[in-house]
VOPAGU-2260 file (C-alpha; in pm, 1 decimal, decimal comma):
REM VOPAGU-2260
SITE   aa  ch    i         X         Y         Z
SITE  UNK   A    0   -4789,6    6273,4    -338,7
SITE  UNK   A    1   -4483,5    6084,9    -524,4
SITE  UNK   A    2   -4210,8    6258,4    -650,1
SITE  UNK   A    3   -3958,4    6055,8    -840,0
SITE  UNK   A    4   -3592,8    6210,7    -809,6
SITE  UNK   A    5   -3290,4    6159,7   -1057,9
SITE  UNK   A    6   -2951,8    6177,9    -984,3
SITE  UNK   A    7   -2757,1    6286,4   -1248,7
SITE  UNK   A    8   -2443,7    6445,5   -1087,3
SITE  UNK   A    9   -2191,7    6176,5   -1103,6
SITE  UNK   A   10   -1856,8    6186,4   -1238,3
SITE  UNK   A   11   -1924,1    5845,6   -1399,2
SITE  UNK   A   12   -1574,3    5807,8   -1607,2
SITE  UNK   A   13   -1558,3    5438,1   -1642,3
SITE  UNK   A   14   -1681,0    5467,9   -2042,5
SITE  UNK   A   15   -1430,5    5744,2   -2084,4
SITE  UNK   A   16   -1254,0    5602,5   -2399,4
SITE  UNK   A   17   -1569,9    5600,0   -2575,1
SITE  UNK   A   18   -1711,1    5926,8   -2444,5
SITE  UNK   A   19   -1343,8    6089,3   -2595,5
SITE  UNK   A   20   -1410,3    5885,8   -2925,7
SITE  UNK   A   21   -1754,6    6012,7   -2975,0
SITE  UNK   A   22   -1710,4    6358,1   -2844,5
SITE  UNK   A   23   -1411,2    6447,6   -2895,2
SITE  UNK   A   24   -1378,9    6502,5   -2462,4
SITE  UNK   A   25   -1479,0    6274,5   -2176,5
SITE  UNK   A   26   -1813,7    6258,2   -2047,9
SITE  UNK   A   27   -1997,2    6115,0   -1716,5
SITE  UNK   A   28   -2175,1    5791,2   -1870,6
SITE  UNK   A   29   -2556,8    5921,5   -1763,2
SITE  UNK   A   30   -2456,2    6142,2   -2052,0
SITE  UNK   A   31   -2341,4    5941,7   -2330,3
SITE  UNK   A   32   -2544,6    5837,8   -2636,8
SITE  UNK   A   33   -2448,9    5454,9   -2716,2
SITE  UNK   A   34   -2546,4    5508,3   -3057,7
SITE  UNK   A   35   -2917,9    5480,0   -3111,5
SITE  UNK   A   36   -2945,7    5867,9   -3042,0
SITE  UNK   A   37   -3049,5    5827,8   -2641,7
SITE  UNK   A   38   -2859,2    5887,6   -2373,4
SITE  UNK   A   39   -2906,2    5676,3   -2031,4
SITE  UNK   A   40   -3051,9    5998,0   -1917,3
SITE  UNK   A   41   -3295,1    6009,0   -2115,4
SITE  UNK   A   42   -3391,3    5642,1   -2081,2
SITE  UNK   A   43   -3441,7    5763,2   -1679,2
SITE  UNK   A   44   -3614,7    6032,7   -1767,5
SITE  UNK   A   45   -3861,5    5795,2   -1951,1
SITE  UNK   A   46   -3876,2    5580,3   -1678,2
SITE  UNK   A   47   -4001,1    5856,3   -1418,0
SITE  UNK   A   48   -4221,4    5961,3   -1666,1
SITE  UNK   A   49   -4388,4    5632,8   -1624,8
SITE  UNK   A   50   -4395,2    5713,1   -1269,4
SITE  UNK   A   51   -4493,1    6048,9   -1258,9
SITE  UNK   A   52   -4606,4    6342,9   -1398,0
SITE  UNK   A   53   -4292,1    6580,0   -1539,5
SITE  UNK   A   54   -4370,3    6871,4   -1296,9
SITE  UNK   A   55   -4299,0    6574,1   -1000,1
SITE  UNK   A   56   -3923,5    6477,1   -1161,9
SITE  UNK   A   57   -3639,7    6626,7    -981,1
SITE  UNK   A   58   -3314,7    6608,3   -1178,9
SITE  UNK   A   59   -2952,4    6668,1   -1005,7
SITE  UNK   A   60   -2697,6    6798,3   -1204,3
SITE  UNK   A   61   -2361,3    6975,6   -1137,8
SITE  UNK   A   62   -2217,0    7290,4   -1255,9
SITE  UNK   A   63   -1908,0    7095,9   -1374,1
SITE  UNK   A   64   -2172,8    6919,7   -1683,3
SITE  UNK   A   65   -2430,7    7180,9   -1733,9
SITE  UNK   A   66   -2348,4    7227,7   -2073,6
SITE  UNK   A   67   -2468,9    6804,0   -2136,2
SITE  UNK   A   68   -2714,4    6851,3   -1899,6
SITE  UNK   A   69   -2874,2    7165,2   -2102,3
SITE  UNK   A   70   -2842,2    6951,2   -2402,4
SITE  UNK   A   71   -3051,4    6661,0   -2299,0
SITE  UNK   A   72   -3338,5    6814,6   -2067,6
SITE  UNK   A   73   -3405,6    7027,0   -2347,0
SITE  UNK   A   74   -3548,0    6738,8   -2438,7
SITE  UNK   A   75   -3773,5    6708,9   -2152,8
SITE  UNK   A   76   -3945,0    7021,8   -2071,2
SITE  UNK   A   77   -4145,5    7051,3   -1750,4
SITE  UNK   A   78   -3919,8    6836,9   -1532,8
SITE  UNK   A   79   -3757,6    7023,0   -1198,8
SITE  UNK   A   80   -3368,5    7090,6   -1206,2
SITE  UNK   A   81   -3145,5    7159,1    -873,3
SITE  UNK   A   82   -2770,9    7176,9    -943,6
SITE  UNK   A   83   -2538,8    7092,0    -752,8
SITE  UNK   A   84   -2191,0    7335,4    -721,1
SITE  UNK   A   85   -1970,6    7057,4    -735,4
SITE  UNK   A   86   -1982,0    6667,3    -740,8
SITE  UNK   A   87   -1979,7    6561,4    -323,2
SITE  UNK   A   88   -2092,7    6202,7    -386,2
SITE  UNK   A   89   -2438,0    6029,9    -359,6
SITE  UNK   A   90   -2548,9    6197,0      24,8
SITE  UNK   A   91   -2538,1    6532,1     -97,6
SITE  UNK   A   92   -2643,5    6488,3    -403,2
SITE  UNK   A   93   -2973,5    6303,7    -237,5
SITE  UNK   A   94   -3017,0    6557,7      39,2
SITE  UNK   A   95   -3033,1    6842,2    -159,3
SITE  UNK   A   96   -3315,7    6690,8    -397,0
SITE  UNK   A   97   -3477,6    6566,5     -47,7
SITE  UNK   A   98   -3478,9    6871,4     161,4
SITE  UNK   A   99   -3593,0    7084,9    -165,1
SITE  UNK   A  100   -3934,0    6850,8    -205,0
SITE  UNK   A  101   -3981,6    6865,1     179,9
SITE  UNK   A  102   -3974,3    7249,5     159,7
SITE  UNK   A  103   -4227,8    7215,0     -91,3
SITE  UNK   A  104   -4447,4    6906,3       1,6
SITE  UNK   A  105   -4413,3    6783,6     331,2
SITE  UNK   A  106   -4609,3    6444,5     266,7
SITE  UNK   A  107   -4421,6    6387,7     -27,2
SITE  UNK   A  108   -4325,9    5985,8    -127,5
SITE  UNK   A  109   -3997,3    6008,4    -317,9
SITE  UNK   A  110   -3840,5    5736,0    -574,1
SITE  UNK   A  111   -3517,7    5750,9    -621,9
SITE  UNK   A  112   -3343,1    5636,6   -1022,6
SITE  UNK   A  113   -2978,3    5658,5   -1030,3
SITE  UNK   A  114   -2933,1    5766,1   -1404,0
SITE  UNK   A  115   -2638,9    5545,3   -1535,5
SITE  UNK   A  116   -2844,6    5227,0   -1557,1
SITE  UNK   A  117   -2943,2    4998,7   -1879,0
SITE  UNK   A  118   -3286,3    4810,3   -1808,4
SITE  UNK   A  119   -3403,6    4542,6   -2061,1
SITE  UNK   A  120   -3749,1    4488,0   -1929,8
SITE  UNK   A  121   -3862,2    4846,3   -1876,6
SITE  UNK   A  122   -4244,3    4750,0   -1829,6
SITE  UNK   A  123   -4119,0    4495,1   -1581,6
SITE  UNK   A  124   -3886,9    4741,0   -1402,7
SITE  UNK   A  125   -4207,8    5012,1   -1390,7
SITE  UNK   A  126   -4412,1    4728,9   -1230,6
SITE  UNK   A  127   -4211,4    4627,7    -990,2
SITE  UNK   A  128   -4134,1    4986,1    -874,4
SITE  UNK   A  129   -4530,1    5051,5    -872,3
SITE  UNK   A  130   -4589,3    4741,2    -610,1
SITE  UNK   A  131   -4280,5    4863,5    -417,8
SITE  UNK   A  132   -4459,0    5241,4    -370,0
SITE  UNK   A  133   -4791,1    5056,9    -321,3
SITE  UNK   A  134   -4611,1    4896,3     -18,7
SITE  UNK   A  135   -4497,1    5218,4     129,1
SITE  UNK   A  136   -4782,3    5251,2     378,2
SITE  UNK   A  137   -4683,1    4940,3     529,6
SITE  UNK   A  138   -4317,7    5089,2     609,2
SITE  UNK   A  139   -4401,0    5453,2     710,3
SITE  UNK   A  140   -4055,1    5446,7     891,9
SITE  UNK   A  141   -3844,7    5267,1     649,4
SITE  UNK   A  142   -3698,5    5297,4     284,9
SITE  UNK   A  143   -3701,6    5020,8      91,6
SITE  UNK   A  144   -3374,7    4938,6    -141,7
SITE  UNK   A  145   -3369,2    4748,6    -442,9
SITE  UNK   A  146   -3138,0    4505,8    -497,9
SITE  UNK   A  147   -3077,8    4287,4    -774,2
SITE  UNK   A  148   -2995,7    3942,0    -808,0
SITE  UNK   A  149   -2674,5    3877,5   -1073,8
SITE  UNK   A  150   -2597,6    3520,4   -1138,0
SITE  UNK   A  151   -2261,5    3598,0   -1251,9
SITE  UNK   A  152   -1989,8    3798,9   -1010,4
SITE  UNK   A  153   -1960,9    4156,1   -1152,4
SITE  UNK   A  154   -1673,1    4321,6    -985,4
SITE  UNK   A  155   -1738,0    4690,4    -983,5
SITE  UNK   A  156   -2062,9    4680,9    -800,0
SITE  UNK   A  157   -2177,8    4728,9    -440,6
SITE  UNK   A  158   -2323,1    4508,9    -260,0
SITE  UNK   A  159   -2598,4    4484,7      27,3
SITE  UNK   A  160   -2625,9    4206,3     266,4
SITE  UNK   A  161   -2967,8    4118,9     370,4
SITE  UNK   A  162   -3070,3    4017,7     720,6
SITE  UNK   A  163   -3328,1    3840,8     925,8
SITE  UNK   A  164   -3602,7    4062,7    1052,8
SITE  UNK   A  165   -4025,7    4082,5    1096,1
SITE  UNK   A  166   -4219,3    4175,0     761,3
SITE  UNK   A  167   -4193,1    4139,3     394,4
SITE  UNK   A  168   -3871,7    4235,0     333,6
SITE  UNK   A  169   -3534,6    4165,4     488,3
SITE  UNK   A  170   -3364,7    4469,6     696,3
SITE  UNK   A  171   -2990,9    4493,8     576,9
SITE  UNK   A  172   -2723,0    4355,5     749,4
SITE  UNK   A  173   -2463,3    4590,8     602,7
SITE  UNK   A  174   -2296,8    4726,7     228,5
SITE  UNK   A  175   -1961,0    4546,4      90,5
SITE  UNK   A  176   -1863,9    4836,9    -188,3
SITE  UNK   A  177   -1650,5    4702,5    -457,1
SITE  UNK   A  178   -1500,2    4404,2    -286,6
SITE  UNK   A  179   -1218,4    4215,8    -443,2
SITE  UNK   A  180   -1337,8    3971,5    -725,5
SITE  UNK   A  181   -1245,1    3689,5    -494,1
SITE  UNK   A  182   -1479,0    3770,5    -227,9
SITE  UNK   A  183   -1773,4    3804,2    -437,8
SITE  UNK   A  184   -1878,8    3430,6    -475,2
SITE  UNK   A  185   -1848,8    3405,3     -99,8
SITE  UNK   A  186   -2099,3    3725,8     -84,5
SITE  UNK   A  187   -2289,5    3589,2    -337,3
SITE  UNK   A  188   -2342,6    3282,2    -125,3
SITE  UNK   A  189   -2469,5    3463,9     213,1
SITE  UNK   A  190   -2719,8    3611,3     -34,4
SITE  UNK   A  191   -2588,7    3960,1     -86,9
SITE  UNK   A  192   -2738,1    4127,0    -368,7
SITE  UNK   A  193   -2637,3    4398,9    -597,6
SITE  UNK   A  194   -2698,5    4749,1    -449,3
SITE  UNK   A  195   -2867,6    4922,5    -749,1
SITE  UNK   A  196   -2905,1    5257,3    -513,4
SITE  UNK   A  197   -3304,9    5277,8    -709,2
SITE  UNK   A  198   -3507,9    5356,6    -346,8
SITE  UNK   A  199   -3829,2    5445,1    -233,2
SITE  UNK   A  200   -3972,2    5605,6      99,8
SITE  UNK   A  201   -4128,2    5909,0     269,0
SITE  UNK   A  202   -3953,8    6210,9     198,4
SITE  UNK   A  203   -3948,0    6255,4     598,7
SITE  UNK   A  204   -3780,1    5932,6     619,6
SITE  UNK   A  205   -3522,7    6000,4     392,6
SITE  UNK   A  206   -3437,4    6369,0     561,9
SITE  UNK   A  207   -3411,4    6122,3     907,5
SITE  UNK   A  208   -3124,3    5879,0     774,2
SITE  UNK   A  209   -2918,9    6191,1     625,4
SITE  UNK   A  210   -2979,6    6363,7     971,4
SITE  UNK   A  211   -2849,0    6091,9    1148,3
SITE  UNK   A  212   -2578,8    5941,5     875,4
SITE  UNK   A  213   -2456,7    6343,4     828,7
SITE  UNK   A  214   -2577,5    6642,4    1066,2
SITE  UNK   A  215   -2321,2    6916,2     906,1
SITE  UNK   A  216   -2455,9    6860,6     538,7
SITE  UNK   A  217   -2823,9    6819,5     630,6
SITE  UNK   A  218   -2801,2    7173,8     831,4
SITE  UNK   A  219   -2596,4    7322,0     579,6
SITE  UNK   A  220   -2774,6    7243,5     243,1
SITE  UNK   A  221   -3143,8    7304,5     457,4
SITE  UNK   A  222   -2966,2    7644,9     498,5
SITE  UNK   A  223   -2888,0    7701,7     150,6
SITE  UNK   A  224   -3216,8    7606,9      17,6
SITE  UNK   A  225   -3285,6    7964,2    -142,7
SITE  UNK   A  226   -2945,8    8100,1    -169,8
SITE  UNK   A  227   -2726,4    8008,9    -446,6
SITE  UNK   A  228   -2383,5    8149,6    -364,7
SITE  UNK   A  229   -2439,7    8011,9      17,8
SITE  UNK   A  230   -2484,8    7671,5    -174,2
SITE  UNK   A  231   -2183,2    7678,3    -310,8
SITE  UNK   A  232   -1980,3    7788,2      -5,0
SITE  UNK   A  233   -2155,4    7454,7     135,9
SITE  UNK   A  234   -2061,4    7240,6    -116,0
SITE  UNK   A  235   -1664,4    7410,3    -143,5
SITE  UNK   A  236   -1610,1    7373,3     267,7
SITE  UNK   A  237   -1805,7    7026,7     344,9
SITE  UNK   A  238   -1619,3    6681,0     223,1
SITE  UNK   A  239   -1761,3    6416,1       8,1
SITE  UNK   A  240   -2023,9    6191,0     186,5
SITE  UNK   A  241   -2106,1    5805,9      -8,0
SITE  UNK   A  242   -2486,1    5731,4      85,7
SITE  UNK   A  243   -2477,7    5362,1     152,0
SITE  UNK   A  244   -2087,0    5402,3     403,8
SITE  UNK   A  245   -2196,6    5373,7     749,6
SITE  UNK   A  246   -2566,3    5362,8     737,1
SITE  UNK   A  247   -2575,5    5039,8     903,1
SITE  UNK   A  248   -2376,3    5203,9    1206,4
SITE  UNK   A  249   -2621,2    5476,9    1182,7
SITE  UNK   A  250   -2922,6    5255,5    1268,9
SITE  UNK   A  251   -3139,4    5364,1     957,5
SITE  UNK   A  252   -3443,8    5161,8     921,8
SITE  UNK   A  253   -3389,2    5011,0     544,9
SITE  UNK   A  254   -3527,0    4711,5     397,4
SITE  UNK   A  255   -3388,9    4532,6      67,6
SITE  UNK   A  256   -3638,2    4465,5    -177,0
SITE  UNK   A  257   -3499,9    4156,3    -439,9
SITE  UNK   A  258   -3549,7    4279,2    -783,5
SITE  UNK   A  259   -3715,7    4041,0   -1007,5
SITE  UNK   A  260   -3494,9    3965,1   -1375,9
SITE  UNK   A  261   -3561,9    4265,2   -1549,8
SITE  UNK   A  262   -3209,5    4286,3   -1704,4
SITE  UNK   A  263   -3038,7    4494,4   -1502,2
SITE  UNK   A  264   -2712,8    4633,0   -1548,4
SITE  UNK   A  265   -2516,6    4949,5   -1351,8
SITE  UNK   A  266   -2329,2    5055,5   -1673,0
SITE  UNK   A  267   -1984,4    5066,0   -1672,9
SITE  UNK   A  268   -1880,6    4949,9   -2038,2
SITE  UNK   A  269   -2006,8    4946,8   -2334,3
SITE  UNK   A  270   -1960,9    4559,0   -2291,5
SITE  UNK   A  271   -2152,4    4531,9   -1984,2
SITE  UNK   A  272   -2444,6    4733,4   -2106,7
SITE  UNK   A  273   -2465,6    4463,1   -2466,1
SITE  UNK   A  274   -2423,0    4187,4   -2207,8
SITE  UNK   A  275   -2669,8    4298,2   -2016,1
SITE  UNK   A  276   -2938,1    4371,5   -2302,2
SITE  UNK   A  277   -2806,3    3982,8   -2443,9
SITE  UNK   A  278   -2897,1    3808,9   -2152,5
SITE  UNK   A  279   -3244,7    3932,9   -2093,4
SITE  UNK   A  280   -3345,5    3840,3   -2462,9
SITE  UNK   A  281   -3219,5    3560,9   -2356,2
SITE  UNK   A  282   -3427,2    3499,8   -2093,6
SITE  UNK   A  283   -3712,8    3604,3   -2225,4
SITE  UNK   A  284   -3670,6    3345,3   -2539,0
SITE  UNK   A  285   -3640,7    3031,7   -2332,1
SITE  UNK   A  286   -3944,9    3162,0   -2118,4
């Protein structure tokens, strides 16, 4: 069965000025309201709703913002909470989440929504997620990464570099994150595509790359499942672990998956999120 996870457990400071002027304090992005009322949590949340049903939605939080996160999943009632102790970067905070559905439903198909994103085409996004799960059966050993195509350098970004191998999608050659704004048309060029971090694949497969990519934290949070104060010695003794560093030396099976223009944007200002929004009306005028 699918189970769509959201990770909501990033520091996410790069809108801080506005976060201070609205709230009077700094908050992670996933957590600011942009002025229509919704935060890009809630715009997540309504996106794995389209997915799934609410029981199936796994939110990651931190201790650190419970008081934001209490505010805007009581807006959601039904979805599944785990929070973390602390902020430890993206492996953690997708291991936990993974290991919690595997304890609870070992065939489980996970989707994975990073929660600081803007989408302009949010039927379009849905879609294209729904063919990507549809293809799962086809991959049983891989995940499959989306990556989107931006026409014009955006420093700030990761980056995934796609190679040659058998099937539908390309395996990936390796992840450039946050090069220099020099190097990015020369990326661009090879074909590298924006790593958006939005995955899909069999729970099972998941638990195998964070095995491989990070033994200590994959025992350590499977033994901390249940036990709240052992979680939080984990999370105080282990170091911070980025998802995407090293996989490629790890040998996990992952295949990039282009995303088609649904006006995507990983939002770091204000700016980028209207310039995002702009240029998909945009698009969809001339079409």
């Amino acid at each position: 069965m699918n189970h769509v996870i959201v990770l909501a457990g990033g520091e996410g400071r790069r809108l801080e000025p506005q976060a201070r002027a609205r709230y009077g304090y700094a908050r992670p992005k996933q957590y600011c309201d942009f002025g229509d009322g919704v935060t890009l949590l809630d715009r997540t949340l309504a996106r794995a709703r389209r997915l799934v049903t609410p029981d199936r939605i796994v939110v990651v939080t931190t201790a650190g913002h419970r008081e934001e996160a209490d505010e805007c999943l009581a807006r959601w009632p039904g979805v599944r909470r785990l929070e973390q102790p602390r902020n430890r970067d993206t492996l953690p905070g997708l291991a936990l989440p993974i290991l919690s559905i595997l304890d609870r439903d070992p065939s489980a198909r996970v989707v994975v929504l990073p929660s600081d994103h803007s989408i302009a085409d949010e039927h379009g996004f849905t879609q294209c997620l729904a063919r990507i799960v549809a293809t799962l059966s086809d991959y049983p050993f891989d995940l499959l990464l989306l990556g989107a195509q931006v026409e014009t350098p955006e420093d700030g970004y990761g980056w995934i570099l796609p190679s040659h191998c058998a099937g539908r999608w390309p395996g990936v050659a390796g992840f450039r994150e946050k090069p220099p704004a020099e190097e990015l048309p020369h990326l661009i060029s090879r074909g590298a595509l924006a790593n958006t971090f939005v995955m899909a694949g069999d729970a099972w497969s998941f638990a195998q790359v964070i095995l491989r990519h990070a033994p200590t934290w994959f025992s350590s949070i499977l033994s901390a499942l249940h036990d709240s104060e052992r979680l939080r010695q984990v999370y105080d003794a282990l170091p911070s672990v980025n998802f995407s560093e090293g996989l490629h030396a790890a040998r996990a099976d992952l295949r990039v998956v282009p995303m088609p223009a649904v006006g995507w944007s990983d939002v770091g200002t204000p700016e980028r999120l209207q310039r995002s929004m702009r240029s998909y009306v945009e698009q969809a005028e001339v079409a």
